[in-house]
C-alpha positions in Angstrom: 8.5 -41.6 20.0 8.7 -38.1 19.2 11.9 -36.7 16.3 12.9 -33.8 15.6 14.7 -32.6 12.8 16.9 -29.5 13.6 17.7 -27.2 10.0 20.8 -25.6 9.9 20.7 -23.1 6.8 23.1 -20.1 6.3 21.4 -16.7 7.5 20.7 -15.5 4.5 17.7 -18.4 4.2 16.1 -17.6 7.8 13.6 -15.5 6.1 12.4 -18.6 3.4 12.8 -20.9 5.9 10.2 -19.6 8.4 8.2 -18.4 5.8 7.7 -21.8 4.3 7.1 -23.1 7.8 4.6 -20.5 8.2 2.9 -21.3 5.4 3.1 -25.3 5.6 1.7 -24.8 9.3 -1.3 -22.8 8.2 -2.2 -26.1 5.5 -1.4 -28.8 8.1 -2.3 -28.2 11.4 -0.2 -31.2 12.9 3.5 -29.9 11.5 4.9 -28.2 14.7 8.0 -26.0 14.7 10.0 -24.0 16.4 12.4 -21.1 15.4 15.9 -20.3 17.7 19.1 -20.1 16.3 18.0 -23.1 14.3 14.4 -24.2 13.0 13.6 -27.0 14.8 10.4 -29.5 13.2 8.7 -32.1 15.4 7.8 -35.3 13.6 6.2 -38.4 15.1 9.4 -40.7 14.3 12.6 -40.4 12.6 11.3 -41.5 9.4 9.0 -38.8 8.7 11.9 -36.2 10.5 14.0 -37.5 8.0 11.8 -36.9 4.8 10.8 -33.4 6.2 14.6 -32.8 6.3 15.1 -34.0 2.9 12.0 -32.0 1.7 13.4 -29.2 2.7 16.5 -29.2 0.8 15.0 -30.1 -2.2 12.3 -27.7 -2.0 13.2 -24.6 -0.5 17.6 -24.8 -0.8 20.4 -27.6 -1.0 22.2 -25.2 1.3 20.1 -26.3 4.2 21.6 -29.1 6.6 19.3 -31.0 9.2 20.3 -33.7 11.7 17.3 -35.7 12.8 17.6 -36.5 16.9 15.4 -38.4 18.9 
């Protein structure tokens, strides 16, 4: 069952954010993303969705929110 885990970040992160994304997709070809108003990440279930939200605010800002969806 696919997950995706939707960031919500304030503008001033957009930059980072897709750069990190970027850069994370070019080292692991199966991390999937798209970029809209939000940044939305792909995961193969809500457990990995989950920790790629969590990595993300402890990596890159703890101004970043995600919601993880099914």
């Amino acid at each position: 069952m696919m997950a995706r885990t939707i960031l919500k970040f304030p503008e001033d992160l957009r930059k980072k954010v897709e750069k990190v994304c970027e850069d994370i997709r070019k080292r692991d070809s199966s991390f999937a993303y798209e970029v809209d108003d939000n940044v939305i990440i792909f995961s193969d279930n809500k457990k990995q969705a989950f920790a790629r939200g969590m990595w993300f605010r402890k990596n890159v800002s703890m101004r970043i929110k995600f919601e993880v969806v099914e």
